[in-house]
N, C-alpha and C positions, 0 to 999 in steps of 0.2 A: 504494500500500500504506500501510493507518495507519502514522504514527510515534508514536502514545501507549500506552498499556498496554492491550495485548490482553487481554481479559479474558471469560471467559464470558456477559459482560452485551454483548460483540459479536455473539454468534452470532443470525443471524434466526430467524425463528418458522420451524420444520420440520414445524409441520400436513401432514399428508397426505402426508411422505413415509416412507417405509420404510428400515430403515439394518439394516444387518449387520457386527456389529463381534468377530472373533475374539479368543479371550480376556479376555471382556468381566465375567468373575468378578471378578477379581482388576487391582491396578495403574493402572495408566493405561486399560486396557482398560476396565474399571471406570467410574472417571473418564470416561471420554468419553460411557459406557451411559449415565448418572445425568446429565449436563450436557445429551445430546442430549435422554432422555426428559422434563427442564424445561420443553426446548424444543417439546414435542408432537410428536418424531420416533417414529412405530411403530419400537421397537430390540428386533432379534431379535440374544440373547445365545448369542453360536456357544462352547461350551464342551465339554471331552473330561470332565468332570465334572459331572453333571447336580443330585445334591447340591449342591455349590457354587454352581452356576450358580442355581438356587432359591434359594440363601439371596444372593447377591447380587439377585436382581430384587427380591426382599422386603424386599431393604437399601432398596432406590430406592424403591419403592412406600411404604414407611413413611418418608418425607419427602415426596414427591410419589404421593398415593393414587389420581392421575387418570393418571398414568402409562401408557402402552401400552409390554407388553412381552410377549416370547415368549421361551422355553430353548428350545433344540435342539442336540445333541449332532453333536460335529465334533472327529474325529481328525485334524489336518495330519499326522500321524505317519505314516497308513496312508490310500491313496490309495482305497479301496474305499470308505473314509468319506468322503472328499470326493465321492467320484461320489455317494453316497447321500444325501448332505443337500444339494450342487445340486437334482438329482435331483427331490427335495422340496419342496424349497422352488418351483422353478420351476410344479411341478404345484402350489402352492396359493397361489403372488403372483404379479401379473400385472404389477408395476412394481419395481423395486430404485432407490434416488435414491442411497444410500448405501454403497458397502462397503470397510468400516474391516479391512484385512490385518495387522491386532496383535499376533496371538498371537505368542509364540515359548521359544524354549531356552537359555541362556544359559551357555555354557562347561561342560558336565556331562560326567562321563568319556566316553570314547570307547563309543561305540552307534550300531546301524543304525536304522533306520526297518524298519517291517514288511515293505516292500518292497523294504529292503536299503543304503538311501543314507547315508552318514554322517546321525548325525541333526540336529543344525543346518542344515545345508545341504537335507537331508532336508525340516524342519519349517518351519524358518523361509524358505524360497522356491521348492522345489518344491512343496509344499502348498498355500501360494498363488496360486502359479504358476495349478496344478489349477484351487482353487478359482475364480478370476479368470474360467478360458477360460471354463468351464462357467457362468458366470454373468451371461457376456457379454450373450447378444443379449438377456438383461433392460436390464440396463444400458444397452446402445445404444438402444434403444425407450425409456427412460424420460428424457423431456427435463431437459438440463442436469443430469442424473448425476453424478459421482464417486467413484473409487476412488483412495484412501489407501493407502500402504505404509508402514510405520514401520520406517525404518532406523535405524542408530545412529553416532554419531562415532568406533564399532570400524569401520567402514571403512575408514577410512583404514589398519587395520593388512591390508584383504583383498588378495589377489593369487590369484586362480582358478590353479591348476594342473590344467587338462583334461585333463591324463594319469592322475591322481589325485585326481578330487574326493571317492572314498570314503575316501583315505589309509590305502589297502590295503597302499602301498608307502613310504609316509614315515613317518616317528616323529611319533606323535598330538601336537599342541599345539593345547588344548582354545581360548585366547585367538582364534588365528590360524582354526582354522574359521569360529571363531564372526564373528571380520571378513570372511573370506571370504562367508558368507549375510547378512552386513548389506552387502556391497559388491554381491552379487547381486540384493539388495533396489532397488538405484538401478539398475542396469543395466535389470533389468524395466521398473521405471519408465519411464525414460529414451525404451528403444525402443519402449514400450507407447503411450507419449506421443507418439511419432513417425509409429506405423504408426496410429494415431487421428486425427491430423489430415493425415494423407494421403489416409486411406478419408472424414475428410470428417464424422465422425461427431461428436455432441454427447455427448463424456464426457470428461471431464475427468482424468490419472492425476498423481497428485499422490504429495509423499514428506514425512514428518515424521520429526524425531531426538528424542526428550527431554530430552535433556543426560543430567546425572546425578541421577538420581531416588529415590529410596527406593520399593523395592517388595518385591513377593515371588523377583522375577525374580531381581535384585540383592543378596537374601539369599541366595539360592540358588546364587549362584556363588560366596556366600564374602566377600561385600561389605561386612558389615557394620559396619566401623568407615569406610569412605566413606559407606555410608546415612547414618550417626549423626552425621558429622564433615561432611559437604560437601554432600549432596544435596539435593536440593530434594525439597518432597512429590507426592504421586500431584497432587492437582486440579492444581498448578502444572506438571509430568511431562507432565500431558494436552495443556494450551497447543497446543502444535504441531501435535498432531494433530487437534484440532478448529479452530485456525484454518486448516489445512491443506484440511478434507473445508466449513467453512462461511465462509471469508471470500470475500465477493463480487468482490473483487479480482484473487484470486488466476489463477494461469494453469496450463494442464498443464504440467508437464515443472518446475513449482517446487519449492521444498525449504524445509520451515521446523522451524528451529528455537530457542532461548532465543537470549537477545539478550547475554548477560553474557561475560567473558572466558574463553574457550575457549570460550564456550554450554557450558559446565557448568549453569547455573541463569539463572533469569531469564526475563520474558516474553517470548513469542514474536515470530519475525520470521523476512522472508526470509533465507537465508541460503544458502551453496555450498559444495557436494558436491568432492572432493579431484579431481585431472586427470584423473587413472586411469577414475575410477567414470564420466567422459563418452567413452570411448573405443566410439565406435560400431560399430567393429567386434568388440569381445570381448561390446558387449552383443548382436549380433545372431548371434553364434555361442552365445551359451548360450540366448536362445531359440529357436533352434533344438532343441538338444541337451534344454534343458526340454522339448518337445515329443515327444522320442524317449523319456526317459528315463522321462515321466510319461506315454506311452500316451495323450494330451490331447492333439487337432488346436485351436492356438489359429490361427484365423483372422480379424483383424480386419476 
């Protein structure tokens, strides 16, 4: 793995492949859209906002005019949309090299998903979850692939309670879900990473954290004297996640994020995920229970 300054001038040329990166309007999301499309990666921008997501392609496009890029519309919220823009997508690309699982929710009052889940936990990894099965056997058919999850160093605050993961029965703390779907986010990973290289397969599942970032996410929750006081910006935010989906080094089942103290800020690097988040068996009971809960036969 480099030990000098990762920097977007690492990333190899992505000619000829295809990349999906959810919530790619806005943030780091953003950031990755604009770095990979530099790079001549075809980046289709998976957005629940179809305005926005136009006015972000047009962002990239009027810096890079040669750019390839595509909007398409994608609820994690509401699982009907994910089947429908798999769905889609499958019937019109015959290859996927890339898909960046980005988007997310960030501490916002208590709310369900259309389908009824807590919504973090809802958005930010059962949505994924979906989207992932369903996009599979692109992925596996498409040589030397990767799928990216972006978790966060709220993990460390998660601890799943499968007796209430809607917190139908507990007193709502907006923080603590919000760890709980960032510590779900490595579990995926983890076992996704495991039952890949058992079946044998050429994909890659990889994990990135950003530290602490300034975005929209991160105002959103009310953050904004850390954004203004401590975080680092969106292109520097991005780091992890695209050395994560293009460093040639890299291995499944890795994690990267900033290099700095706490990985608050700073460029990227490998880094490790809290004891909890490698416990192999709470991750292979929630994908399971992902599998039940999201109506999604994920079969590796």
């Amino acid at each position: 793995m480099p030990n000098s300054k990762w920097t977007t001038s690492n990333i190899p040329d992505q000619c000829d492949r295809t990349v999906i990166i959810t919530g790619a309007n806005s943030g780091i999301g953003f950031e990755a859209a604009k770095a990979l499309a530099e790079k001549n990666a075809e980046v289709i921008l998976a957005v629940r906002n179809q305005t926005k997501g136009d006015a972000a392609a047009a962002n990239i496009q009027a810096d890079f005019p040669k750019a390839k890029l595509e909007v398409r519309l994608l609820n994690l919220a509401d699982l009907a949309s994910v089947k429908s823009f798999a769905k889609q997508f499958t019937a019109d690309y015959k290859q996927l090299y890339l898909l960046i699982n980005n988007a997310g929710i960030m501490i916002p009052p208590y709310g369900k998903t259309v389908d009824g889940f807590e919504s973090q936990f809802g958005t930010n990894h059962l949505g994924h979850f979906a989207l992932t099965a369903q996009l599979f056997d692109l992925l596996k058919s498409t040589p030397e692939s990767r799928i990216v999850n972006v978790s966060s160093s709220a993990h460390k605050m998660g601890k799943l309670n499968f007796d209430d993961l809607n917190w139908e029965n507990s007193r709502y703390s907006a923080w603590k879900a919000y760890g709980d779907s960032k510590i779900a986010n490595l579990y995926f990973t983890y076992e996704l990473s495991r039952q890949i290289q058992v079946a044998g397969h050429d994909v890659m599942a990889v994990a990135a954290h950003p530290g602490l970032t300034a975005s929209n996410l991160a105002k959103g929750a009310g953050m904004k004297f850390i954004n203004t006081i401590f975080a680092q910006n969106g292109s520097m935010g991005a780091l992890p996640t695209l050395m994560a989906a293009t460093e040639p080094t890299a291995k499944s089942g890795d994690y990267f994020g900033p290099s700095g103290i706490s990985e608050w800020r700073g460029y990227p690097k490998l880094v490790t995920s809290n004891k909890l988040s490698h416990d192999m068996d709470i991750a292979a009971r929630l994908w399971k229970l992902s599998q039940e809960l999201t109506g999604v036969k994920f079969e590796v």
